[in-house]
N, C-alpha and C positions, 0 to 999 in steps of 0.2 A: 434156603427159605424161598416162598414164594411169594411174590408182592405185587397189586394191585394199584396204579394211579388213575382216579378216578374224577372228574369233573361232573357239574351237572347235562353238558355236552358231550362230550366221548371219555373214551377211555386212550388215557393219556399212556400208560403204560403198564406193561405186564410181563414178567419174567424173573428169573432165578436170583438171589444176591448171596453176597456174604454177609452184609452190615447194611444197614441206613439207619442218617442220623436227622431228628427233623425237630423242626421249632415248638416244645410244648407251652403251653401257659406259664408254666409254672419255671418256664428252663430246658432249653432243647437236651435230648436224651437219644442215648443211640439205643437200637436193639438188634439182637445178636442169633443164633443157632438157638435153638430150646430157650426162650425168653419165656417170661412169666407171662398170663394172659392178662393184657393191659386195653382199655379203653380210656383215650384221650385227647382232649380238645388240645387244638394246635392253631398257633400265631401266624402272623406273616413270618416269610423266611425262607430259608435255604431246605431242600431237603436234598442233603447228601446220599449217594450209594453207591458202594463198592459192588462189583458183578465179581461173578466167577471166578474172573481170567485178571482181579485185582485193581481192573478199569473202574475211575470214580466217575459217577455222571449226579448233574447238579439240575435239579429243579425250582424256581423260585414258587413260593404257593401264596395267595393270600386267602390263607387262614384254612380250616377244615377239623376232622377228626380221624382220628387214625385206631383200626383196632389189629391187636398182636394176638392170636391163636392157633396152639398146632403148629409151628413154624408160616400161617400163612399171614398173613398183613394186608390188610386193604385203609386203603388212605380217599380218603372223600376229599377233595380240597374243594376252595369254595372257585377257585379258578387258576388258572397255571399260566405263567410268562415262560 
């Protein structure tokens, strides 16, 4: 899958995964290979992701929205630590 982190400043990151799991509204939720197409508002918090090569790397976000289509994922957040 391909994934986009996205700030109202730059683009925070961009490239391959196996998984990320990130803070929704409702209750953080991972998504995976062929996910359903999802649009959802997200909290402060962790965004988790596993790459490639099984390496996790951690983002902390506050707050954003996140959309899952096609295997690609693009994440808006409202700012990244």
């Amino acid at each position: 899958m391909k994934i986009e982190i996205i700030t109202p400043e730059k683009k925070v990151f961009e490239g391959d995964i196996k998984s990320v799991r990130v803070p929704g509204k409702k209750g953080s939720f991972q998504v995976l290979k062929d996910h359903a197409p999802i649009v959802s508002t997200l909290e402060n918090g962790q965004v988790i992701m596993v790459d490639m090569d099984g390496k996790e790397s951690t983002f902390e976000i506050n707050g954003g929205v996140i959309e899952v289509k096609a295997n690609k994922i693009i994440l808006l957040a409202d700012s990244v630590k």
